[in-house]
Structures are given as structure tokens and as C-alpha cells.
PAMIFI-973787 format. One record per residue (C-alpha): residue number from 0; x, y, z. Coordinates in steps of 0.5 Angstrom, whole numbers, plus 500, padded with zeros to 3 digits. Layout:
BEGIN
rec nudren=NUM, c1=X, c2=Y, c3=Z $
...
//
This chain:
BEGIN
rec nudren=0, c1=301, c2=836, c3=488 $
rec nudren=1, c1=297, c2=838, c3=482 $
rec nudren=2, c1=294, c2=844, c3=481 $
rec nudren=3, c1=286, c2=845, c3=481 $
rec nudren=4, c1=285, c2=847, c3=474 $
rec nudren=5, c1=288, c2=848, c3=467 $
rec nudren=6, c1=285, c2=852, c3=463 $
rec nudren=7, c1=286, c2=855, c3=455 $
rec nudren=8, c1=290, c2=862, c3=457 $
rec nudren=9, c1=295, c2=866, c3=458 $
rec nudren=10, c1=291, c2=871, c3=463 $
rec nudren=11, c1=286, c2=875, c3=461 $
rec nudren=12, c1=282, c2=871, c3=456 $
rec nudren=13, c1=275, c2=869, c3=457 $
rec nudren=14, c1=277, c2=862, c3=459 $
rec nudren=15, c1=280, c2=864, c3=465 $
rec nudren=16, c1=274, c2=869, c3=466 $
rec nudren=17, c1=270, c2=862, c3=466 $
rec nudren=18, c1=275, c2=859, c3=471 $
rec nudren=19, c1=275, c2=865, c3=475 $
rec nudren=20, c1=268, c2=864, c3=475 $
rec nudren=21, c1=267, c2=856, c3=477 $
rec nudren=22, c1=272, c2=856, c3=482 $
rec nudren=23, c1=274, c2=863, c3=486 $
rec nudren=24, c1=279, c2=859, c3=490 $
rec nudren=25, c1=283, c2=854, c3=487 $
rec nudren=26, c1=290, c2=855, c3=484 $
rec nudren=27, c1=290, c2=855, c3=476 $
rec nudren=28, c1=295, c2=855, c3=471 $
rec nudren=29, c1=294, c2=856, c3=464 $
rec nudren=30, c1=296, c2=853, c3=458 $
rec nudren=31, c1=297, c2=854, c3=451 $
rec nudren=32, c1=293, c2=850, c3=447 $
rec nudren=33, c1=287, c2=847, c3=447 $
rec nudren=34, c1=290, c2=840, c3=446 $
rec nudren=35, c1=296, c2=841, c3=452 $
rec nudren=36, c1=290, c2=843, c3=455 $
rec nudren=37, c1=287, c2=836, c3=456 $
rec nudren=38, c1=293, c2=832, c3=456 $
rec nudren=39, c1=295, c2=836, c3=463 $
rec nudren=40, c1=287, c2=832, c3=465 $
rec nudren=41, c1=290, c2=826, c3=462 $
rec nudren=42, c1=297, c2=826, c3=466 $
rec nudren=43, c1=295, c2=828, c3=472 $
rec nudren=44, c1=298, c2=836, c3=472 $
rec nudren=45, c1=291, c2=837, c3=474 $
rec nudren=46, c1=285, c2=836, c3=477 $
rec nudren=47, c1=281, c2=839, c3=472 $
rec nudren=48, c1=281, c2=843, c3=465 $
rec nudren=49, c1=277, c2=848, c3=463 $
rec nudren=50, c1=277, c2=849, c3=455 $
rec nudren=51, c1=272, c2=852, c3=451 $
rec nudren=52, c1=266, c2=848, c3=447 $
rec nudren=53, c1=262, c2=853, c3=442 $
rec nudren=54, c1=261, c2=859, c3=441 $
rec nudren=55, c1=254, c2=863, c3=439 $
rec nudren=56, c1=258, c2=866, c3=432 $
rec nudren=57, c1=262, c2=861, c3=430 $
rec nudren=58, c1=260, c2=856, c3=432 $
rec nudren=59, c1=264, c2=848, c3=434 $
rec nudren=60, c1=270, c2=849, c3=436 $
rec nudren=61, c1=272, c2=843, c3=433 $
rec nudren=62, c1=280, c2=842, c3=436 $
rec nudren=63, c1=276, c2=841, c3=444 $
rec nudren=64, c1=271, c2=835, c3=441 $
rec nudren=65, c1=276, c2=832, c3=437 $
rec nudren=66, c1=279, c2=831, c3=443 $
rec nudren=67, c1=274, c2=829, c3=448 $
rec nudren=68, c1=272, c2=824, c3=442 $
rec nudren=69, c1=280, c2=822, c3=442 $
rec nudren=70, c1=282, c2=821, c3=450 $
rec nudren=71, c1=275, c2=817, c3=452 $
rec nudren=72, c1=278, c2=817, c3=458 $
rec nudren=73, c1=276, c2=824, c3=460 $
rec nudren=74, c1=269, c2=825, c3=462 $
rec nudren=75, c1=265, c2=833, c3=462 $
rec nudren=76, c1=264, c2=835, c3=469 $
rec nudren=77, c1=261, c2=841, c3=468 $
rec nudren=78, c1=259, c2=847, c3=463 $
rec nudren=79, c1=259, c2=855, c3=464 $
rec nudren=80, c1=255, c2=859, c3=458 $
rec nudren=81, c1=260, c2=866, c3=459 $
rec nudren=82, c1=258, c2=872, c3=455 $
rec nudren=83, c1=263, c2=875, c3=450 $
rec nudren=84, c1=264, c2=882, c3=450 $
rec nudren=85, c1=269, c2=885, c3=448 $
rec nudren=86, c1=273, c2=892, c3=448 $
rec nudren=87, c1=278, c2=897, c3=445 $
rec nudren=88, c1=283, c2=897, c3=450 $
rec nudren=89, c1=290, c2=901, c3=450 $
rec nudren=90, c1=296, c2=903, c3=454 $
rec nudren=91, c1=294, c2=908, c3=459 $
rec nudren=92, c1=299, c2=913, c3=456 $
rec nudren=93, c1=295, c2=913, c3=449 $
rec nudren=94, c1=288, c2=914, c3=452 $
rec nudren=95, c1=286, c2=921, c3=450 $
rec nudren=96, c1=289, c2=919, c3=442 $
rec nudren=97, c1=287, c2=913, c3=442 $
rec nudren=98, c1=284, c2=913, c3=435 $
rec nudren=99, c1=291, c2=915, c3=433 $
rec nudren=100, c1=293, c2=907, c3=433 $
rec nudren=101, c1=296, c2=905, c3=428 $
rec nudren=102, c1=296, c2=897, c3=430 $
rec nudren=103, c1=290, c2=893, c3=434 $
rec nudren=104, c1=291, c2=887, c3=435 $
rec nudren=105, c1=286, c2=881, c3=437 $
rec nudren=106, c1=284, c2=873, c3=436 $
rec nudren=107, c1=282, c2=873, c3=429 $
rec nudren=108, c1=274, c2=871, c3=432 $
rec nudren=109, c1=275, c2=878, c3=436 $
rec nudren=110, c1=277, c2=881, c3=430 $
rec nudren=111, c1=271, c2=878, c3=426 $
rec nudren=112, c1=266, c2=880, c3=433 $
rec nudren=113, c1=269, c2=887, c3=431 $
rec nudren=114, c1=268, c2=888, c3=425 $
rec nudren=115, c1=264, c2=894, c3=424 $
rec nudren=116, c1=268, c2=898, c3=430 $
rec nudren=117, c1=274, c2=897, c3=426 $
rec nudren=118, c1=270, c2=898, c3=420 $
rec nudren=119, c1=267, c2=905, c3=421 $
rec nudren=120, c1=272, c2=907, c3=428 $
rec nudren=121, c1=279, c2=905, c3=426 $
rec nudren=122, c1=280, c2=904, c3=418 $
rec nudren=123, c1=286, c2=907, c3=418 $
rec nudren=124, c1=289, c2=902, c3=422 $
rec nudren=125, c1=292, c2=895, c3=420 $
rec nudren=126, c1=289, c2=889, c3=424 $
rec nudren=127, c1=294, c2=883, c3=427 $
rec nudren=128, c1=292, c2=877, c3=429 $
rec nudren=129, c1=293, c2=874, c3=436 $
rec nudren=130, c1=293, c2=867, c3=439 $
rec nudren=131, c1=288, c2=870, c3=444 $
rec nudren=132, c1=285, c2=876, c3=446 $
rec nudren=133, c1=289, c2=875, c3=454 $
rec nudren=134, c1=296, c2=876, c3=449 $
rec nudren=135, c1=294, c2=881, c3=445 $
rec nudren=136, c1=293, c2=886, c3=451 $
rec nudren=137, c1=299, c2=883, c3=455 $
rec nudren=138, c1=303, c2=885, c3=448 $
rec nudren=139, c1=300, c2=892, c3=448 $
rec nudren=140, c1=302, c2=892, c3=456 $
rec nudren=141, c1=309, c2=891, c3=455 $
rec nudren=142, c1=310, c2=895, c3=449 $
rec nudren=143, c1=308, c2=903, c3=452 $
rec nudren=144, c1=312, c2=907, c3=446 $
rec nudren=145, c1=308, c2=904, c3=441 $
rec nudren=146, c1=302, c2=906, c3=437 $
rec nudren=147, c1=298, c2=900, c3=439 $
rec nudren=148, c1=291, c2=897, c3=442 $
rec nudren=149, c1=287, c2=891, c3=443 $
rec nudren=150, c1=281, c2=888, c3=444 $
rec nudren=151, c1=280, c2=883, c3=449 $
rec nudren=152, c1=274, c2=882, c3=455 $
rec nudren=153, c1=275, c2=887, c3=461 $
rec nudren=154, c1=279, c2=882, c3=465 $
rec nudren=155, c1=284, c2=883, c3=461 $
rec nudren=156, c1=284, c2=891, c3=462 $
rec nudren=157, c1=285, c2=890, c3=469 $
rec nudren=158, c1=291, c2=884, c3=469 $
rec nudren=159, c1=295, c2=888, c3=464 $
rec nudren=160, c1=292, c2=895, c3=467 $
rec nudren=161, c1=290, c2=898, c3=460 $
rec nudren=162, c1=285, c2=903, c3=459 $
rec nudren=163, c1=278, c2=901, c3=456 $
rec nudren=164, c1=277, c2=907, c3=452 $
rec nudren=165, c1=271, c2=904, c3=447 $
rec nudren=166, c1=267, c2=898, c3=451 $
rec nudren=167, c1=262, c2=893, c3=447 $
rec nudren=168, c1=264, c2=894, c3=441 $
rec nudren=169, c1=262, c2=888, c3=438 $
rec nudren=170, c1=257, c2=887, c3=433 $
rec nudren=171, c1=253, c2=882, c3=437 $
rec nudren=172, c1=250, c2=883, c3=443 $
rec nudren=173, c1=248, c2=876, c3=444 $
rec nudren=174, c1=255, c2=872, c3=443 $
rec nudren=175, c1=256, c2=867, c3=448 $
rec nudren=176, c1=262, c2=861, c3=449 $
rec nudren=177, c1=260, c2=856, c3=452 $
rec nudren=178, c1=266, c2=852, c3=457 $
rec nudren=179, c1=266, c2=846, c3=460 $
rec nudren=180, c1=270, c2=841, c3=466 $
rec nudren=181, c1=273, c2=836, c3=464 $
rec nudren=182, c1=276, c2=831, c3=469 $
rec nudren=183, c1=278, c2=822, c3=469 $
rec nudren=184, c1=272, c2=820, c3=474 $
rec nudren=185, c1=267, c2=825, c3=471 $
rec nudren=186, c1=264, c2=827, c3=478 $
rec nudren=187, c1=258, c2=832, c3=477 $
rec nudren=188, c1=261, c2=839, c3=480 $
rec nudren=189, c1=256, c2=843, c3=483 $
rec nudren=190, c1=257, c2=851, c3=483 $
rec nudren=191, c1=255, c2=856, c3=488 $
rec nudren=192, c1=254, c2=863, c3=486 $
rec nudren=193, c1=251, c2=861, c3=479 $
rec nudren=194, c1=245, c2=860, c3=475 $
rec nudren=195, c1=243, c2=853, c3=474 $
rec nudren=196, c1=240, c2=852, c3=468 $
rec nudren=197, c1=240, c2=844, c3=468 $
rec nudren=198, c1=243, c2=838, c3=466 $
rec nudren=199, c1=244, c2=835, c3=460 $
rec nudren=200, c1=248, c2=828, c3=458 $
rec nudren=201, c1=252, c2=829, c3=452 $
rec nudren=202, c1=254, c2=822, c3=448 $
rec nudren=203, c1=258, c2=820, c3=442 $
rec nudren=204, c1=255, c2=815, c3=437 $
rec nudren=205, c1=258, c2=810, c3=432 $
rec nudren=206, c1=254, c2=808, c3=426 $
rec nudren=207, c1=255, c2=801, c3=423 $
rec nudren=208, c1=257, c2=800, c3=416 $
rec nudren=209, c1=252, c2=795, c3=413 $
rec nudren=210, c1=245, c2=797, c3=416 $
rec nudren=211, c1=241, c2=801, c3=412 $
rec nudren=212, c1=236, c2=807, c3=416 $
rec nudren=213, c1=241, c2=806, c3=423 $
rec nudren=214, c1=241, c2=814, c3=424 $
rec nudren=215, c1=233, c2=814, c3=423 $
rec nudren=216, c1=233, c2=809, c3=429 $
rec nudren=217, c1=237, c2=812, c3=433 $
rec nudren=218, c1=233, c2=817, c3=433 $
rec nudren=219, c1=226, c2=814, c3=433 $
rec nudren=220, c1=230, c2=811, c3=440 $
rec nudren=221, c1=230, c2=817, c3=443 $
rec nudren=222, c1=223, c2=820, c3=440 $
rec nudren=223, c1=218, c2=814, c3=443 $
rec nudren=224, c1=220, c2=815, c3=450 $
rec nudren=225, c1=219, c2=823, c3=449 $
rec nudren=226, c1=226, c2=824, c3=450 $
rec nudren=227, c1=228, c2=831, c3=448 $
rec nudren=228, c1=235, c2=833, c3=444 $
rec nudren=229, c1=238, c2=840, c3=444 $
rec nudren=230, c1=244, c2=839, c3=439 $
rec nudren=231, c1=246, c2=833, c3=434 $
rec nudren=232, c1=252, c2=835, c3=431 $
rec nudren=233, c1=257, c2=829, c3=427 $
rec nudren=234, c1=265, c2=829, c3=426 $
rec nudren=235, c1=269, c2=825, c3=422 $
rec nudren=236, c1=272, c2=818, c3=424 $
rec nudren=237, c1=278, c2=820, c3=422 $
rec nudren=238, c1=278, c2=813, c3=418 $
rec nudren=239, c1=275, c2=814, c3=411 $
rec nudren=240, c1=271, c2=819, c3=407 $
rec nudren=241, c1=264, c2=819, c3=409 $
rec nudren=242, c1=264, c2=815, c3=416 $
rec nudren=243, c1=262, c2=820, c3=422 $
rec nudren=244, c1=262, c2=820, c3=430 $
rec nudren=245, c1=254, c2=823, c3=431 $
rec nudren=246, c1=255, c2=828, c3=437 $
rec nudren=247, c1=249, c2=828, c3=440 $
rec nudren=248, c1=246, c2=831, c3=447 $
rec nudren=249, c1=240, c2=829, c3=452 $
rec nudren=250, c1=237, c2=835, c3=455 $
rec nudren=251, c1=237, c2=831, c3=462 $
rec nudren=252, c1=241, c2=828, c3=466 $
rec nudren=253, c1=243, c2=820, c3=467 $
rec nudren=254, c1=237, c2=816, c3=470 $
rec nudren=255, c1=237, c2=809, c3=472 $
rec nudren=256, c1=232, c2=807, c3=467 $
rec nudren=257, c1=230, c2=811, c3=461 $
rec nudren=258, c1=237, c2=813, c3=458 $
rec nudren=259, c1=240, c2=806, c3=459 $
rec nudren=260, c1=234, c2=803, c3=456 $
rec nudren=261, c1=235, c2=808, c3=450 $
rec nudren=262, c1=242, c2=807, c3=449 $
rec nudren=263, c1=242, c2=799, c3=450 $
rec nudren=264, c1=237, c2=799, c3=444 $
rec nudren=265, c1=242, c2=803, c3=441 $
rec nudren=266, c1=247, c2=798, c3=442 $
rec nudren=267, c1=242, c2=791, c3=439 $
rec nudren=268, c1=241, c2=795, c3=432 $
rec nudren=269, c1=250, c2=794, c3=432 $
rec nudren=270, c1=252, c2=802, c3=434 $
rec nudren=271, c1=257, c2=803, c3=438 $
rec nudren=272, c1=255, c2=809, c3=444 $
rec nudren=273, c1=260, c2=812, c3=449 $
rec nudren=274, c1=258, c2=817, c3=455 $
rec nudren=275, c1=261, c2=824, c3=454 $
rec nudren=276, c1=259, c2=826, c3=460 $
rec nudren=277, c1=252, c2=827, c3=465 $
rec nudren=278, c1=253, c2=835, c3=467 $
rec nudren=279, c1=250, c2=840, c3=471 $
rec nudren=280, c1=249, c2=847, c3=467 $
rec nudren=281, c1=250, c2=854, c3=469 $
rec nudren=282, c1=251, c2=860, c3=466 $
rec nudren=283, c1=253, c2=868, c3=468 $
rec nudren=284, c1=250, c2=874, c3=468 $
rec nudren=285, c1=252, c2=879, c3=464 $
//
């Protein structure tokens, strides 16, 4: 029997907070990697996997799209916007000193969110990078005796029973991660408990090579029919300097007329459309 969901771990990190928030009663298991993330959706190891999409700060994450756009066969279910905030955590036993740290480890993107705390707090200390903000605060956890300390999200502190000694330490207070479900079919998933912000349809484009203005006529598609975009982003091909896949999402959901209608144009100027996915989206409150 598969598990339910896969996600990008070990625990402690923000994407199991998104898991923790999407589905409160399934089994989890969580991955390494974001590509090992999506080949357990693939093989059937689970039903779902959450990874992570976009960031307020920094932006893509590339890895997750290069792959959506890789293994075709996988649809976005689902999106959760999750706030980021962080703290400085620390093995209980060094709660009272902890600026006496000599090391803080984190994610290098947690590093970079923290930037002023580490700047003007904690300057005489060295800062080491993590794969993830969940096994940096596992690490501290496991190593008492030495003069080390975190910064990963509260959930951490509570898994691996570290002491939050400074919270919201983040130079931003408005970052968000944006997570989203994939699974085979694509089945829109539907969240009790969470706010319904929603629904968008993401779709890839393949331009062809011997038609001049064809990006302006996809465009000019969606724009006669009053269709709103939200986000339009390209990734190389793969396959030669300066061919691009064009991301784009539909702010609403598939219909039986308008989108296909859309698209099918798209298609008659020789471009190549695939459906990534038509999904509800939620987010949490901070």
C-alpha cells in the first residue's frame, strides 16, 4: 500500500508544514530531493507529492518546473501559499547564552532571509549552509555539547525540542513559498480548513520556429477573450540556445468553451500547448 503523500523533508521543513496543512490525517514520508520527490508520484510510491514552486524572495524554484515540465504525465492537483518566518533556535541547554553560538547553520535561501539578524546579532559567528532548514535544526538537536544554533520555522523547534530564542528574525515580513500537489490523474483536491483563494490553470507552450510574432499571437488569444494572466515565465528547451517552453498561468479554472476555444487557436498558428494543471488555490494565515 502506497503512502499518501510525498514531500521534500526531512521533517521540520516548510514543505511538510504545507503537508501537515493539506492533509492532517494521511501518512507522509518525505524525500530528499525535489526530483526524488516526483519520481515517487511517478512510480507509484505515493499517491501525492508536495514540493515547492515559487518563492516571494527568490523567486522560481526552477528544479520543480523542470521537472513538471520533464515527466508530462504528472498534473498540479492542487496549490498552498504558506507564510515564511523564521527563527534562531538552539539546544535548550544554551538557551540563557545563546549569542555565545559559534556556528548557525540553515538553508543558504534561510541564510539570505536573515541577513540583518546575522549581520548586527550574531557577527562573530560563522554561517554553514544545510540542505534544508528541518536538517539543520535535526543537527543541532542531535549535537547538545556543541555551540551551535539554527534557524528553521517553528515546527522544526517543536520536532527536534529546540528552544526559539529570537523569533521572526527574517528581513521581510511578507515572504511567502508557494507549494503545490502533484499526482497521475490531476483530480482537483479540495481542502476543508483552508482559505479559497481561487482556481487558476497552468499551461506550457511550445512556440514554432518558422513563424514570426507567434509569442504575440498567443497572447493576442487570450487578450480578446478578456482572459486574465497572472504569471507568464519561459525555460529553456533543453535543446538549442534560445528555444523556450513559455509557462503561463490562466487565472481561472478549465471551462468547456472559453480555454479550449483559446487554446485550439493557439494550436492552428502551429504551437504546441500541454495542460499542467487546472487547481484550486488556498493559502494559511500567518
Amino acid at each position: 500500500m502506497p503512502y499518501a503523500v510525498g514531500y521534500l523533508g526531512p521533517k521540520g521543513t516548510f514543505t511538510q508544514k504545507a503537508v501537515d496543512a493539506l492533509f492532517p490525517d494521511q501518512d507522509a514520508v518525505s524525500y530528499q530531493t525535489i526530483p526524488a520527490c516526483i519520481d515517487a508520484v511517478k512510480h507509484g510510491h505515493v499517491k501525492y507529492s508536495v514540493v515547492p514552486l515559487e518563492n516571494t524572495l527568490e523567486g522560481t524554484v526552477n528544479l520543480t518546473l523542470d521537472y513538471l515540465i520533464i515527466e508530462k504525465s504528472l498534473k498540479i492537483a492542487s496549490e498552498l501559499v504558506v507564510p515564511v518566518e523564521q527563527h534562531f533556535m538552539v539546544h535548550p541547554k544554551h538557551k540563557d547564552r545563546w549569542q555565545e553560538m559559534k556556528f548557525v547553520y540553515s538553508h543558504p535561501h534561510a541564510l539570505a532571509q536573515c541577513h540583518q539578524f546575522l549581520n548586527n546579532d550574531m557577527r562573530h559567528a560563522t554561517a554553514e549552509t544545510f540542505a534544508s532548514t528541518g536538517a539543520a535544526a535535526k543537527y543541532v538537536s542531535e549535537n547538545p555539547d556543541l555551540e551551535i544554533a539554527a534557524i528553521a520555522n517553528d515546527q522544526a523547534a517543536k520536532e527536534y525540542n529546540l528552544s526559539i530564542v529570537k523569533a521572526n528574525i527574517h528581513d521581510f515580513a511578507n515572504n511567502e513559498t508557494r507549494f503545490i500537489v502533484l499526482s497521475k490523474n490531476g483530480s482537483e483536491i479540495s481542502m476543508d480548513g483552508l482559505v479559497l483563494k481561487g482556481y487558476k490553470t497552468k499551461v506550457m507552450i511550445s512556440l514554432p520556429t518558422d513563424h514570426a510574432g507567434a509569442l504575440h499571437q498567443v497572447l493576442s488569444a487570450f487578450a480578446w477573450r478578456r482572459i486574465n494572466l497572472s504569471k507568464i515565465e519561459s525555460r529553456p528547451m533543453k535543446t538549442g540556445l534560445g528555444r523556450y517552453y513559455f509557462i503561463i498561468d490562466i487565472d481561472q479554472k478549465m471551462d468547456d468553451i472559453l480555454i479550449p476555444n483559446t487554446i485550439a487557436e493557439i494550436e492552428a498558428i502551429g504551437c504546441h500547448v500541454e495542460l499542467l494543471g487546472s487547481y484550486p488555490y488556498y493559502s494559511i494565515s500567518k
